[in-house]
N, C-alpha and C positions, 0 to 999 in steps of 0.2 A: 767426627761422626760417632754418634751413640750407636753400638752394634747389639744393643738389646733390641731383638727381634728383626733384624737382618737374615737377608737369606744370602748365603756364603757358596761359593765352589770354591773347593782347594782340590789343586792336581797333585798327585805324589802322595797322598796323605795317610798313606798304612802304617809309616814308618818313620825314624829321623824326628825333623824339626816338620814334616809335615804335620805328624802324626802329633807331635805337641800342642802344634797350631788349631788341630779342629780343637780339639781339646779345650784350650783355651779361649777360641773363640761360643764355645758351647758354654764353657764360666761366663761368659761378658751376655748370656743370652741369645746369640745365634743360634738361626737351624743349620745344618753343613752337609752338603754332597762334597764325598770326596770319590778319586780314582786311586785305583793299583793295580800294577800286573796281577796279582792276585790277591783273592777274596782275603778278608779280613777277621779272624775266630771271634773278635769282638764286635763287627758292627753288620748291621743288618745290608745285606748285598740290593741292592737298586737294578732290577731287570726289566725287557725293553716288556714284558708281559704285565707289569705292575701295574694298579689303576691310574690312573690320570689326573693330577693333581693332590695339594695335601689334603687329608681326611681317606685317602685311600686306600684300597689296601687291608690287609690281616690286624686284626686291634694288637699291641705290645711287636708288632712287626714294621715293617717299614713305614707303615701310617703312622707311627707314633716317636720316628726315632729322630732324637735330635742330632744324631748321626748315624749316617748312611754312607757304601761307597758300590762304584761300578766299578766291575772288573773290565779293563780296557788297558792296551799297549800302545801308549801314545808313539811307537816308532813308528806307527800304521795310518798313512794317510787316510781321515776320515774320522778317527777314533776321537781325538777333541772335541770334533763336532758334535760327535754322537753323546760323549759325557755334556757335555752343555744342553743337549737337549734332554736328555733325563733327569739333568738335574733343576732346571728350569720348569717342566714338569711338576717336578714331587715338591717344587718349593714355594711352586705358582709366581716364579719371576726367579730375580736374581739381582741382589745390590750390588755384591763385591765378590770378582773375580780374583783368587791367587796361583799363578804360573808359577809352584813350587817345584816341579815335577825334575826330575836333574838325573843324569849319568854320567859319570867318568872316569875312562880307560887310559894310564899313561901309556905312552909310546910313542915311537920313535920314525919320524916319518923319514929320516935322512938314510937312512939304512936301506934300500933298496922295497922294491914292489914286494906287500905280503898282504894278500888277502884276510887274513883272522886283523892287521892293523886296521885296515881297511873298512872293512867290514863293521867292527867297532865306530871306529868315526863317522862312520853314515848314520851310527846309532846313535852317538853322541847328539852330531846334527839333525837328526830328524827330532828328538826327544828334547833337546835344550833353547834350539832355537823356531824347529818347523812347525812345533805345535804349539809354541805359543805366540807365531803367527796362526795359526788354526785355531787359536783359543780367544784371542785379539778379536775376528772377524766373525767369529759364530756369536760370544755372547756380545757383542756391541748394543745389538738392538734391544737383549735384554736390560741390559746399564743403563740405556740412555730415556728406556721407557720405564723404569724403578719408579718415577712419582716423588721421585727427591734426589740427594745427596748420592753417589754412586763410586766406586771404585775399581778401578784395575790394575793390579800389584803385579811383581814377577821378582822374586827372590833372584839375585844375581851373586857375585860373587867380588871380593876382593883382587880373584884373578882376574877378573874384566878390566884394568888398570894397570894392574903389574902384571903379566903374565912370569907363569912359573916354565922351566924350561921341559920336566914330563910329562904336561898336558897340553900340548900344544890347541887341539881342538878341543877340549873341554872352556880352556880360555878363550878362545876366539867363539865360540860361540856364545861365551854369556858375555864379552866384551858387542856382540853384535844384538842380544838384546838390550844391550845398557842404549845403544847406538835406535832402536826399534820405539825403544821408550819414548824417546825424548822426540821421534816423528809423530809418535799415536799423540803425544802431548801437545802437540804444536795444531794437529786433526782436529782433536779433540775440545783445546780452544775454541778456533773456529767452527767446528761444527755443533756439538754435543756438551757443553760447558757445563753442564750436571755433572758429569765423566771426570772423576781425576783421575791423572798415572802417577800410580809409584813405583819405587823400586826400590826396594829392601837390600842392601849389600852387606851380604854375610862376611864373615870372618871365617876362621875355620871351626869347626864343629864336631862336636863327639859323635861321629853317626858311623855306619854299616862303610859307608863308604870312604870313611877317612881311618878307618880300624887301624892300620899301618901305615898310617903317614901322624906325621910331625912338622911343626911347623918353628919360625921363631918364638913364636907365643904361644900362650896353655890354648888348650883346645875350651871352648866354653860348651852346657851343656846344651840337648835340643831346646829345652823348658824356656832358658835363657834368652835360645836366639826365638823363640814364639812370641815372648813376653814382650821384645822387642820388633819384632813385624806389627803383635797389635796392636803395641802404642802409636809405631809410627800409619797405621791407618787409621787409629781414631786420631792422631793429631792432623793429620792429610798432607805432611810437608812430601815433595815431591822425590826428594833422595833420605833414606834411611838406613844412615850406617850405622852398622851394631858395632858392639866390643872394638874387637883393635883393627878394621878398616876405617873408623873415624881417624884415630891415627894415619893409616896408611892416605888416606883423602889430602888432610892436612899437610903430609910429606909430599905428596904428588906437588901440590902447591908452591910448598918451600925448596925443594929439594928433590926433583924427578931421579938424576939419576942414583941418589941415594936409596929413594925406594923401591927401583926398578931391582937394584941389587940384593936387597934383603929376601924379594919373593922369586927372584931366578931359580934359586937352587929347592926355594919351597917345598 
């Protein structure tokens, strides 16, 4: 896929390897709506009051910018939808869908009932796996009516495979979009075959949310793993593992319980 002059949604994209991602996909000539809990001091905010369609809007303001984001909390039933619809909106469609959006809280679910554990994990859950089932079924219609080539990506994780032993649902839920993927692909054959899935599986990464975690291997930067999400959508292969989950893929193959054990303790 040539992403000069695509219209792009990325979820999560203030920050991290989101935030590299528009970025990057803005180099390759995309327009981009992204989301974050909160606004952005660099990009121009997308509200449900804005005009309607691109050419909209304030001149050097959201009518002109080739990056935009809504402020929305994907733990909120509805909230996907409503980013998809804005941004579908300001872009006048939608090629390529990315489900980057991600939180994760270690803890400890053997330890007895504790609401703050709890409480967490429903956030994990609603944000890692609910909304990009939310995300899946709002922009479908937009992908599949693009007028070409189309995409729906979802950044998953190395712990989708191995799981590590202090994330118990941080892993289980991007293990269950790896599991989500591979159904919408099977859909998506049959119904919609403009539509591809991919799935990007990260490695670990220098961001906000790995600041004090360590892993067997160097942490790569966000830049690196963008560079990597965008190759593997302009190449369209259906699994793209970056840095050292290629590795860990391979090991699953040769060697399950060797690689089960190197990411336990993760």
């Amino acid at each position: 896929m040539n992403l000069n002059g695509k219209r792009v949604l990325v979820t999560g994209g203030t920050g991290g390897v989101g935030d590299a991602l528009t970025r990057a996909l803005v180099g390759a000539g995309a327009r981009v709506v992204t989301c974050g809990r909160r606004s952005a001091p660099d990009l121009p905010e997308l509200r449900e009051e804005d005009g309607h369609g691109p050419g909209h809007g304030a001149p050097g303001g959201v009518r002109d910018a080739a990056r935009c984001t809504v402020v929305a909390d994907l733990a909120l039933p509805g909230e996907a939808a409503r980013v998809v619809r804005l941004a579908a909106r300001q872009l006048g469609g939608l090629d390529v869908v990315v489900a980057n959006a991600g939180v994760q809280h270690p803890g400890s679910l053997v330890d007895g009932p504790d609401d703050g554990v709890l409480a967490r994990a429903g956030q994990e859950i609603a944000v890692n796996f609910g909304s990009v089932v939310e995300l899946a079924a709002a922009s479908w219609p937009h992908l599949a009516g693009a007028g070409g080539p189309a995409a729906f990506v979802a950044v998953t994780s190395g712990l989708a495979y191995a799981p590590k032993r202090s994330a118990p649902v941080y892993c289980a839920t991007k293990a269950a979009v790896h599991t989500l993927l591979q159904s919408l692909r099977y859909q998506a054959q049959a119904g919609t075959p403009t539509v591809r899935v991919q799935e990007a599986v990260l490695p670990l990464v220098d961001t906000a949310m790995t600041a004090d975690r360590e892993g067997a291997v160097r942490k790569i930067t966000p830049e690196a793993a963008a560079a990597a999400i965008l190759r593997g959508i302009e190449r369209g292969r259906p699994t793209v593992p970056i840095g050292a989950s290629r590795a860990l893929l391979a090991l699953l193959r040769l060697h399950p319980p060797t690689a089960h054990r190197l990411l336990r303790d993760g």
